[in-house]
C-alpha positions in Angstrom: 0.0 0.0 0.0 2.8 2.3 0.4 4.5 1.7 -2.5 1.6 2.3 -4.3 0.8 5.6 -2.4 4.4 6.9 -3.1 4.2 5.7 -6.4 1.0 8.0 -6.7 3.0 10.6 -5.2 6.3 10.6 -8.0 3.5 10.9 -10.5 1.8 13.7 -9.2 5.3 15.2 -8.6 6.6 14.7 -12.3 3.6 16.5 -13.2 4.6 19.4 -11.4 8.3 19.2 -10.6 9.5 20.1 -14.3 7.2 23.7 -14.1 8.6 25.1 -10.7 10.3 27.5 -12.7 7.3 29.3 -14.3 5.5 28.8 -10.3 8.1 31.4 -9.5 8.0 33.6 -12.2 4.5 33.8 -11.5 5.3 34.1 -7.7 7.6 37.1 -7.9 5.0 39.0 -10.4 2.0 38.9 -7.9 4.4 39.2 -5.2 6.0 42.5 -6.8 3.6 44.0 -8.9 -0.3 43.9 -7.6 -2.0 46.5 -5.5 -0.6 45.7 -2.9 2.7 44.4 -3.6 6.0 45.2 -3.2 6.3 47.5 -6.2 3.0 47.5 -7.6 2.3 48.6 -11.2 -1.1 48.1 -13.4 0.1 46.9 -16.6 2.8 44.3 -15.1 0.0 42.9 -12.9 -1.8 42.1 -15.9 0.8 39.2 -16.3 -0.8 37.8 -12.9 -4.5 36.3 -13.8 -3.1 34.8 -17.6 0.0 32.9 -16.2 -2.3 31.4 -13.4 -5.4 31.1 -16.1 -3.7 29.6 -18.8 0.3 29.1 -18.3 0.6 27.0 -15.4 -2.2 24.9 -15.8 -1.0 24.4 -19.9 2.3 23.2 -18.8 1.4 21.0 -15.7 -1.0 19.0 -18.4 1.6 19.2 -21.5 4.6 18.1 -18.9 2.0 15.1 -16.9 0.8 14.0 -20.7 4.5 13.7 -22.2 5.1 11.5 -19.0 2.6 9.2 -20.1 3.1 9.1 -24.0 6.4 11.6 -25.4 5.6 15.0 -27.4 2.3 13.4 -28.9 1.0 12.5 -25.2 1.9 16.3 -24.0 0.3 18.3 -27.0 -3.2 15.7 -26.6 -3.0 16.6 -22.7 -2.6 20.6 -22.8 -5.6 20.4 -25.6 -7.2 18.0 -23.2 -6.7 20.7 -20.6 -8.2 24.2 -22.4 -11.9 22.2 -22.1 -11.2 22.5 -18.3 -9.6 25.3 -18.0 -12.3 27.5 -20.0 -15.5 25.6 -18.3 -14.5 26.8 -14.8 -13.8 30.0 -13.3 -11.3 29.2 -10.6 -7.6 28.1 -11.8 -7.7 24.1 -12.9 -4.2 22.9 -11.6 -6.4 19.8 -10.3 -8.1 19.6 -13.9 -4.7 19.7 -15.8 -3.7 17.1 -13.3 -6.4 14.9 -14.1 -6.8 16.0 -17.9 -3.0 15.6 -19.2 -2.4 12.2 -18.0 -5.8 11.2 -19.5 -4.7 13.0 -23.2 -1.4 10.6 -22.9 -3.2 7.1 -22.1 -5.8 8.0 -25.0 -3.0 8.6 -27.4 -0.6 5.9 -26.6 -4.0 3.5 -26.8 -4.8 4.7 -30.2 -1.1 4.2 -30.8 -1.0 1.0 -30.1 -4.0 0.1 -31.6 -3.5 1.8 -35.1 0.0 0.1 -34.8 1.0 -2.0 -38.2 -2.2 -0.8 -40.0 -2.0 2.6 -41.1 -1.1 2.3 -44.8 2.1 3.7 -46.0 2.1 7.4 -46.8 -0.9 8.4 -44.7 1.2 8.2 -42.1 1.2 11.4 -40.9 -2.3 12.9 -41.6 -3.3 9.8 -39.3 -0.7 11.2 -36.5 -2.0 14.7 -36.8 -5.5 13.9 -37.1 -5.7 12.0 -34.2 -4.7 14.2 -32.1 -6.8 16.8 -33.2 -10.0 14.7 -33.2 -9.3 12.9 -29.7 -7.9 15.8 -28.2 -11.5 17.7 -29.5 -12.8 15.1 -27.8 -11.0 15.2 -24.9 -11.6 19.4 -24.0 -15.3 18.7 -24.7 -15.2 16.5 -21.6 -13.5 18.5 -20.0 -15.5 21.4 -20.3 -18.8 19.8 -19.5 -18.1 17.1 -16.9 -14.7 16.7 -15.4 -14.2 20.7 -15.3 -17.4 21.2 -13.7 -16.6 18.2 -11.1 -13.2 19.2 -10.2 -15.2 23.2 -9.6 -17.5 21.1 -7.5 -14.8 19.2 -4.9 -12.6 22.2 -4.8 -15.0 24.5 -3.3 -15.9 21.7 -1.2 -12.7 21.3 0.0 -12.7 24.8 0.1 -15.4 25.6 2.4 -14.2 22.8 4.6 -11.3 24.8 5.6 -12.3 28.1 5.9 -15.2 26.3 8.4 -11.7 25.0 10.1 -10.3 28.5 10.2 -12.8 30.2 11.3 -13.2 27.2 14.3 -9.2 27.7 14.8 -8.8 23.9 14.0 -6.1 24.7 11.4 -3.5 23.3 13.3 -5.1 19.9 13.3 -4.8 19.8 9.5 -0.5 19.0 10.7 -1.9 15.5 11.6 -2.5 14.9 8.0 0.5 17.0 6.3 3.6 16.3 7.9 2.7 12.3 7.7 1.5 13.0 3.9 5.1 14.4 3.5 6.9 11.7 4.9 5.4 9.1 1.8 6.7 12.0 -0.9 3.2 13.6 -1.6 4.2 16.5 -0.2 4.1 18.3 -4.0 1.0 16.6 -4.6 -0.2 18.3 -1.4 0.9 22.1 -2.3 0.2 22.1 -6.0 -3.0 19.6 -5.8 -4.9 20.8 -2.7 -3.5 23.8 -1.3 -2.1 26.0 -3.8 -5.7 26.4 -5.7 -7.2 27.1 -2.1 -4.3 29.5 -1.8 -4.7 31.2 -5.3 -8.4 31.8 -4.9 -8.2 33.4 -1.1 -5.6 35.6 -2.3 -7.4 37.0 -4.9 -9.9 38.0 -2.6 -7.7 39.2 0.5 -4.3 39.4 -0.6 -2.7 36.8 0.9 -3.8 33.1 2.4 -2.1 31.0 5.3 -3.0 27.8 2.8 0.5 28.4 1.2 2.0 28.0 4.3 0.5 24.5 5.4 3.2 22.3 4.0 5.8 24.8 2.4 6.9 25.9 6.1 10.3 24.9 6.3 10.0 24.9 10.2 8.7 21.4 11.5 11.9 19.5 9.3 14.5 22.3 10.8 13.6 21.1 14.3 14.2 17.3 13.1 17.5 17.9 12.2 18.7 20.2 14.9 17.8 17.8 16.9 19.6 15.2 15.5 22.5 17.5 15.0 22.8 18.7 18.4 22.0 15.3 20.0 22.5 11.9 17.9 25.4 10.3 17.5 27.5 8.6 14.9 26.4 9.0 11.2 23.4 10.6 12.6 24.6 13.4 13.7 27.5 13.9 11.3 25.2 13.9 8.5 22.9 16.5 10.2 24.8 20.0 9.4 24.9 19.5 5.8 21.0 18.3 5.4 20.5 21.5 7.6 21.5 23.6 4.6 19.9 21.8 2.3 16.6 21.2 3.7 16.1 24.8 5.1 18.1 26.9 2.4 17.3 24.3 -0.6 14.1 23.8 0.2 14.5 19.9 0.2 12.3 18.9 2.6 12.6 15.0 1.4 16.2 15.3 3.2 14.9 14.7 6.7 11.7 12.4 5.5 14.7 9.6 6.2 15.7 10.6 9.6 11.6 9.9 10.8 11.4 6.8 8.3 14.6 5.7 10.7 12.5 6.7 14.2 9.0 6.9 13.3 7.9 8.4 16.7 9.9 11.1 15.1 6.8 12.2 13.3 5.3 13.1 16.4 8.2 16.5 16.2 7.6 17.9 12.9 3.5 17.3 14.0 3.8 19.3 16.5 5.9 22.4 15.7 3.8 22.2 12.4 0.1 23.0 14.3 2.3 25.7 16.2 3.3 27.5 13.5 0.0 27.1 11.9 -1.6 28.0 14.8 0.6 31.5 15.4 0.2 32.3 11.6 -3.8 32.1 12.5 -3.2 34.5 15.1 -1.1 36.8 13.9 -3.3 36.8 10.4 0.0 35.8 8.3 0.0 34.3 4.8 1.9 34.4 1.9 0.7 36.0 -1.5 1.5 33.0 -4.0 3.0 29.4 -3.7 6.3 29.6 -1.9 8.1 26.6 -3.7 10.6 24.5 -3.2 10.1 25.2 0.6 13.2 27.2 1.0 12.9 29.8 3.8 14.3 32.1 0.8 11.1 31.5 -1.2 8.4 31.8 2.0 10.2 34.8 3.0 10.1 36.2 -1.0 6.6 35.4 -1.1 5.6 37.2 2.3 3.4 40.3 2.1 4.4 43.6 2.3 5.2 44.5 6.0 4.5 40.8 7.3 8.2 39.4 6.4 9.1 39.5 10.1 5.7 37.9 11.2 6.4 35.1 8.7 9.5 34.3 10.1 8.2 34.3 13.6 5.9 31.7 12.4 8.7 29.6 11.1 11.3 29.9 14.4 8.5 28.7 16.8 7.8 25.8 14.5 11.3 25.2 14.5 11.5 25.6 18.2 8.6 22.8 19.0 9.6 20.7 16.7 13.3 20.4 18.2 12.0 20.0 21.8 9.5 17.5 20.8 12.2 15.5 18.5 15.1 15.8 21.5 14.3 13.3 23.6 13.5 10.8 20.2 17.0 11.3 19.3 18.5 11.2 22.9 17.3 8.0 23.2 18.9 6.8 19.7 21.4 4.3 21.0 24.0 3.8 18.1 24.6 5.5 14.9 23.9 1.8 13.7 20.2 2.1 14.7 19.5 4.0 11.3 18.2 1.7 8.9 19.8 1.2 5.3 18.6 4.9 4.2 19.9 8.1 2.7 21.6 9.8 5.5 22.3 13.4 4.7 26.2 13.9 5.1 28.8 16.6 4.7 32.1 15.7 2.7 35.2 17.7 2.5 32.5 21.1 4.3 30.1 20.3 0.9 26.8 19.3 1.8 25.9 15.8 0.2 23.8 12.4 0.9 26.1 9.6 2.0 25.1 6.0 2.4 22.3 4.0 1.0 18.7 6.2 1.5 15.3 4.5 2.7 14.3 1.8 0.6 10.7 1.3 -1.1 9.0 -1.6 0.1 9.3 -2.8 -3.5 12.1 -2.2 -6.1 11.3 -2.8 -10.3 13.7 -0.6 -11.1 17.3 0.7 -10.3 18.8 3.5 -12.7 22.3 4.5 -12.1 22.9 8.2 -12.7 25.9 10.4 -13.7 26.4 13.9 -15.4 26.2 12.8 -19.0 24.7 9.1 -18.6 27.5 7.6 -20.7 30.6 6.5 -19.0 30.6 5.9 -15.2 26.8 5.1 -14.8 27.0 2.9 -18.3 29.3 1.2 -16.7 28.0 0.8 -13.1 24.5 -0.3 -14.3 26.7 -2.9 -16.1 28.7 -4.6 -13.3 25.8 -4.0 -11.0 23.3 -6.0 -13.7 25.9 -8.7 -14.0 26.1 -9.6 -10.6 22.6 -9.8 -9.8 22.3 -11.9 -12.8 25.1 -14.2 -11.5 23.1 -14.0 -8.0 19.2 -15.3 -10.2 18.2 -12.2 -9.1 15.4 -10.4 -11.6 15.9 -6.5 -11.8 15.4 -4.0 -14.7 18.8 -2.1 -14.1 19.6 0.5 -16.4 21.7 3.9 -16.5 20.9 7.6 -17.6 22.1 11.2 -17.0 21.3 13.4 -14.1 18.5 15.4 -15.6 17.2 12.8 -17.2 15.7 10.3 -14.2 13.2 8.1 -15.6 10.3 8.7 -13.7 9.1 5.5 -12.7 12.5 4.5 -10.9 12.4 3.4 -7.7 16.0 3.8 -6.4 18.7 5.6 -8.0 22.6 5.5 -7.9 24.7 8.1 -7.8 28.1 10.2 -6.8 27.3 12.5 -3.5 28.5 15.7 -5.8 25.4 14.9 -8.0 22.7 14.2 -4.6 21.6 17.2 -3.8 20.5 18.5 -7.7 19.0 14.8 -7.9 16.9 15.0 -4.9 16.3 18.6 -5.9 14.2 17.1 -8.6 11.9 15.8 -6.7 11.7 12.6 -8.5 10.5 10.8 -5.5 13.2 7.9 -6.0 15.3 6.5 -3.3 18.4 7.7 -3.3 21.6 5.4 -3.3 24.9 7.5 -2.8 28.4 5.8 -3.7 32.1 6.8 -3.6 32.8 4.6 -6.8 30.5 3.0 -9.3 32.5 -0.7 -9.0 33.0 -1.8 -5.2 30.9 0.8 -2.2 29.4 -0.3 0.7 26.4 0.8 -0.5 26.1 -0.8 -3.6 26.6 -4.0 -1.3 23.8 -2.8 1.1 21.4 -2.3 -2.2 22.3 -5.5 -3.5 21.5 -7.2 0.0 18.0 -5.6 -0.2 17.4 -6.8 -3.8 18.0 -10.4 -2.9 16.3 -10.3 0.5 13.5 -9.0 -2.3 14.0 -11.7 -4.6 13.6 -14.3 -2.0 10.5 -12.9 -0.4 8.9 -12.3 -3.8 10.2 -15.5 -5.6 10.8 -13.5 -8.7 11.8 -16.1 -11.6 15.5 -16.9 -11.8 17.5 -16.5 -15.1 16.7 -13.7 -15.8 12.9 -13.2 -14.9 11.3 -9.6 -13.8 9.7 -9.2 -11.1 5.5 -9.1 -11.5 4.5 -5.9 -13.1 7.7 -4.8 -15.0 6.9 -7.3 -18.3 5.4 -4.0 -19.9 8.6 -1.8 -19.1 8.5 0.8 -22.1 11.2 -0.3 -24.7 11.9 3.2 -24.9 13.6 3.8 -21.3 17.5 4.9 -23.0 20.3 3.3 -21.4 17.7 0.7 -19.4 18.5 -3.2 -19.9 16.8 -6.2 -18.0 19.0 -8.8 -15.8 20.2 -11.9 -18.0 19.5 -9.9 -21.4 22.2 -10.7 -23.5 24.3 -7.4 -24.4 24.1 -6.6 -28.1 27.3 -7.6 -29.9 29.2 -4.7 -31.4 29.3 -4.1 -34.9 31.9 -5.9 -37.3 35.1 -3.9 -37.0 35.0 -1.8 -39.8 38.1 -0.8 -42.3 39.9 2.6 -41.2 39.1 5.6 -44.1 42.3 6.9 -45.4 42.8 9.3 -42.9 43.7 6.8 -40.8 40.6 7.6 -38.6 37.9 5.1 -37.4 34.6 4.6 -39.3 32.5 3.0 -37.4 34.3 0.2 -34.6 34.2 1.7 -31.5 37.2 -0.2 -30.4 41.0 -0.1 -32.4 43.9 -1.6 -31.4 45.3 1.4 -32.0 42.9 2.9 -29.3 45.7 1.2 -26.4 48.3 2.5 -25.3 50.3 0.5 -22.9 53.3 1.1 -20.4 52.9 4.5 -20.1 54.5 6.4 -17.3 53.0 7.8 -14.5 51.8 11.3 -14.8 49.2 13.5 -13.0 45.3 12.9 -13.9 44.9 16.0 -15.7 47.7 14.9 -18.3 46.5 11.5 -18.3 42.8 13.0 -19.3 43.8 15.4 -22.0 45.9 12.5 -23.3 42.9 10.3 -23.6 41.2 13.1 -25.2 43.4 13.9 -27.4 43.8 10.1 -28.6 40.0 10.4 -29.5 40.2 13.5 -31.7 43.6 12.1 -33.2 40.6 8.6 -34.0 38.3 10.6 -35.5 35.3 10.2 -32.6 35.7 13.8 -31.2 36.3 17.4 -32.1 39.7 18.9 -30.0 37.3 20.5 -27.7 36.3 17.9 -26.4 39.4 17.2 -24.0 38.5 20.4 -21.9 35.0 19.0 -21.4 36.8 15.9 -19.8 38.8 18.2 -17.7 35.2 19.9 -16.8 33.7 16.8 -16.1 36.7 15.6 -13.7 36.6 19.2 -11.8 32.7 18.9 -10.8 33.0 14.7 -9.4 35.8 12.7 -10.1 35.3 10.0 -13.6 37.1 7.1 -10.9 35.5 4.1 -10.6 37.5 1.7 -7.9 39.3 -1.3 -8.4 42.4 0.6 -9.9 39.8 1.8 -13.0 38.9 5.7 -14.1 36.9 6.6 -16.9 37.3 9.9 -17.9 34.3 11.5 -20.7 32.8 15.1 -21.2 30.2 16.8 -19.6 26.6 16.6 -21.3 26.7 19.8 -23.4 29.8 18.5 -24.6 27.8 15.9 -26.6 27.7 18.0 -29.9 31.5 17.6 -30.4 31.3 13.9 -30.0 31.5 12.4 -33.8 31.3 8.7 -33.3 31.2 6.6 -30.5 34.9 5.9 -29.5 36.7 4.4 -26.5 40.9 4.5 -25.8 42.5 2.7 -23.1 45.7 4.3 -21.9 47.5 1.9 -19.3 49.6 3.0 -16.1 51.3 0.3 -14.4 52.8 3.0 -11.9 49.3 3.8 -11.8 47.8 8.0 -11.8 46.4 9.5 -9.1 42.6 10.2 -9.1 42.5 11.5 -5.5 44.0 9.4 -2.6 43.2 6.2 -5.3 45.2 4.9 -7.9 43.8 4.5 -11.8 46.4 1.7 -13.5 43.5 1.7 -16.3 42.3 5.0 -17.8 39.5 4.6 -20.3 38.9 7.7 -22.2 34.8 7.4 -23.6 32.7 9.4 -26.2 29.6 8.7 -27.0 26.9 8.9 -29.5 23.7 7.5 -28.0 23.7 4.2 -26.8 26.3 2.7 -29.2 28.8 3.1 -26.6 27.2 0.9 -24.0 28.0 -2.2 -26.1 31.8 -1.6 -24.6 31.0 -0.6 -21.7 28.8 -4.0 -20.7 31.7 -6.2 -21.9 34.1 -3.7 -19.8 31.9 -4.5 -16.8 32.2 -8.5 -17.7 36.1 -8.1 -17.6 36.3 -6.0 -14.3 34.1 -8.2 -12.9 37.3 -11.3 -13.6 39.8 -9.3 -11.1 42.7 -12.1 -12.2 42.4 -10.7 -15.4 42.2 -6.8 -14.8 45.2 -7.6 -13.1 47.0 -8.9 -15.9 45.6 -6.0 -18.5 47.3 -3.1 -16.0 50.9 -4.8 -16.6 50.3 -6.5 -20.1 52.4 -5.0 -22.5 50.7 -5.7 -25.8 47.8 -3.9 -26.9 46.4 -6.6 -29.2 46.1 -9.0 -25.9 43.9 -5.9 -24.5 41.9 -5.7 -27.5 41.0 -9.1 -28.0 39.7 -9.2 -23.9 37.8 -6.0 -24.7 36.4 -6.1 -28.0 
């Protein structure tokens, strides 16, 4: 039931997630330019009723329909969406929520229906007029019954709270928030429920205390103090760093693991919750838009006029309960080992990042391993991780992708601390997995102990069979392979052109170098870059955006392995896929580790993962890696790799 409810909860938040951006553009022009705003001015506060009319509910149903079924899914779900938006007079972020998924399941039915039996060259006035017809369709619905229903429960939610404000029972609503918050529905509970409340009140008075319900970053503040100031061990090590993310970032899913750890926790963030509430009821404070993420920089941005010191009151007492209440919960902590496998918020080297495995779904389909670009380390990560569960007859769809690209139906994701905090920033919903190294980490071996503790309880099929549920995983997931698929082979070495430059293999024996002597990583990495301009694969530039790469998290994998490859804007100067292998038996240093093997990767979609799987078989034979850091001949290298 949980799994389900946060599952419900990542969808809601993929719908919304992607538009925060235009949220706050519309924030800061009601917050600066209406009557009474900061600034105000008549013709910029003509901006205000169309972006909350028309904008924001367009994009939430274009962004939840493209979820569902690509660019056809997301045009069906914003037309799907105008039937809604124009048969009701309050804003429909509730309609486009219901609306754009709907456009994207009719269109990927028809789809699939229409699949194989369009006849050649009508192709594309089928495509076109499908939309068009269905998405007709779609905003006559809209219009007459679902707007009209959606009208019908929002004022009825409506008038249920202002009967609870004007009883001064608001505070009671923190018995349903703060545990809501805890399964990730928090979004779902801002932009769903009380962000239309909010919009209409504050057309009518200014300013409403609904944008305040879950956005106060208050009740999580107290949680961590508390563990800061009195756990122990990982606990309270990792509690400085998720301070400044949770309270300045406005990730408030960075303490959701410290209460999934200690539920009685929830009992702290409860409480200092209703207390704030119930001070912003007497003190008549609200905000005058959605404050989001929950950053104490956006609820203080979006704070009326005069009431930015009353806001903030608000937001010190519920960080005050919520610390007293949570003390004694953390006092009585006993080790740091208490915390269960979970994502503990750590600081590393005075940066703020997640360190060690986070809180685990009560069911895992899928595991995506993440990097920068989604082509070397994670490629080759998903790889060796895939392999040994296949070894193990465990069933998992395990797969690899960039950082801004999270699939959003993964349940756990695997990454480098530098990139956790702009991951969980996403709000994906995912549990997070944080490594030092993509080959051999602690908590790779902790994740791997929950998959087959999983596999035993679920008795998924062995060689290679999915767990129930995941035989209709979308072909299209990039970079996503099944357990005990065979890799596809690469293609048949093709002849050099008379440049001397590849055309077509990925691998050339050429590509190895061998023997070299030790040198400092930055050499090392122009060196491999340069080798793959000097092969045809890359432009010169590209060597800089493997220095870029190395400068934001290192490209070093474990096991005596790095492999260095550009950022993800540096993908336009990659030619052809191409891979060198520059050996160091003195070894380089990548940090306070040792690379003997540095394996220089560009890529052109997924043609370099071919490599890269039968990379992960030959790390996964540590005899033999040994013997390709010393072997002197780079034909022996080739024929292991190719």
């Amino acid at each position: 039931m949980r799994q389900q409810i946060q599952k419900f909860g990542r969808a809601l938040s993929g719908m919304v997630m992607p538009n925060i951006g235009a949220f706050i553009a519309w924030g800061f022009v009601t917050a600066l330019f209406i009557p009474s705003g900061w600034w105000p001015n008549t013709q910029m506060a003509r901006l205000v009723d169309p972006m909350l009319t028309y904008l924001l509910p367009l994009l939430i149903a274009y962004t939840a329909g493209r979820n569902v079924a690509g660019e056809r899914g997301g045009v069906i779900g914003a037309i799907a969406a105008m039937g809604v938006i124009v048969g009701s007079d309050i804003p429909m972020f509730i309609g486009a929520m219901v609306m754009g998924p709907l456009g994207g399941y009719t269109i990927r039915w028809f789809d699939k229906l229409t699949q194989g039996r369009i006849k050649a060259g009508f192709e594309m006035l089928v495509s076109n007029f499908s939309i068009g017809i269905l998405g007709m369709l779609l905003a006559i619905l809209g219009y007459w019954v679902i707007g009209g229903a959606v009208t019908g429960l929002t004022l009825l939610v409506s008038n249920g709270v202002e009967v609870v404000i004007r009883h001064g029972l608001l505070p009671l609503v923190s018995l349903l928030v703060e545990p809501s918050k805890v399964l990730f529905l928090n979004n779902a509970l801002n932009h769903g429920i009380f962000s239309p409340i909010g919009i209409e009140q504050a057309r009518e008075t200014g300013q409403s205390i609904m944008f305040l319900l879950e956005t106060n970053p208050g009740p999580g503040l107290g949680v961590l103090l508390a563990c800061w100031f009195f756990g122990r061990g990982n606990m309270r090590q990792s509690a400085p760093g998720a301070v400044i993310i949770q309270f300045c970032g406005g990730i408030h899913e960075i303490y959701f693991p410290y209460i999934l750890a200690r539920p009685a926790l929830i009992l702290a963030p409860v409480a200092g919750s209703a207390a704030g509430l119930l001070f912003f009821s007497l003190a008549g404070a609200g905000l005058v838009a959605p404050a989001s993420p929950g950053s104490i920089i956006s609820v203080l941005a979006m704070a009326p006029k005069g009431q930015t010191l009353v806001v903030l009151a608000g937001v010190l007492i519920s960080t005050a309960v919520s610390l007293l209440m949570a003390a004694p919960f953390v006092r009585r902590a006993a080790t740091a080992e208490d915390m269960p496998t979970g994502a503990i918020p750590a600081t590393q080297g005075g940066a703020p990042a997640v360190k060690a495995a986070q809180y685990f779904p009560a069911h895992i389909r899928k595991v995506v391993f993440a990097c920068d670009a989604g082509m070397g380390s994670s490629a080759l990560g998903a790889t060796r991780f895939r392999k040994r569960l296949s070894d193990a007859g465990i069933g998992m769809v395990v797969g690899n992708c960039a950082a801004d690209g999270i699939p959003a139906d993964a349940d756990v994701v695997v990454c480098q601390s530098v990139l956790a905090g702009r991951i969980a920033g996403a709000g994906h919903g995912a549990a997070l997995v944080v490594i030092d190294n993509f080959l051999a980490d602690p908590a790779l071996d902790a994740l791997f102990a929950r998959l087959a503790q999983q596999d035993g309880a679920d008795a998924i099929p062995r060689a290679g069979g999915l767990p129930a549920g995941t035989a209709d995983a979308q072909p299209s997931d990039a970079g996503l392979r099944r357990v005990g698929d065979a890799p596809d082979r690469m293609a048949a070495p093709q002849p050099d052109d008379a440049a001397g430059r590849s055309s077509g293999e990925v691998l050339r024996p050429g590509n190895i170098r061998t023997g070299l002597p030790s040198e400092p990583k930055e050499a090392a990495i122009r060196r491999a870059g340069e080798l793959l301009a000097a092969g045809g694969y890359v432009e010169p530039g590209y060597a800089d955006a493997m220095l870029r790469r190395e400068e934001s998290a290192t490209t070093y994998m474990g096991m005596g392995i790095a492999i260095p490859h550009g950022t993800s804007d540096a993908k336009k100067c990659v030619l052809h896929s191409g891979i060198v292998v520059l050996q160091y038996p003195g070894g380089v240093a990548f940090g306070n580790e040792k690379a003997y093997l540095v394996v220089g990767i560009a890529g052109v979609g997924d043609a370099h993962l071919d490599i890269l799987a039968r990379l992960g078989e030959v790390f996964g034979d540590e005899e033999l890696l040994r013997r390709l850091t010393t072997e002197g001949d780079p034909q022996v290298i080739y024929e292991a790799l190719k």
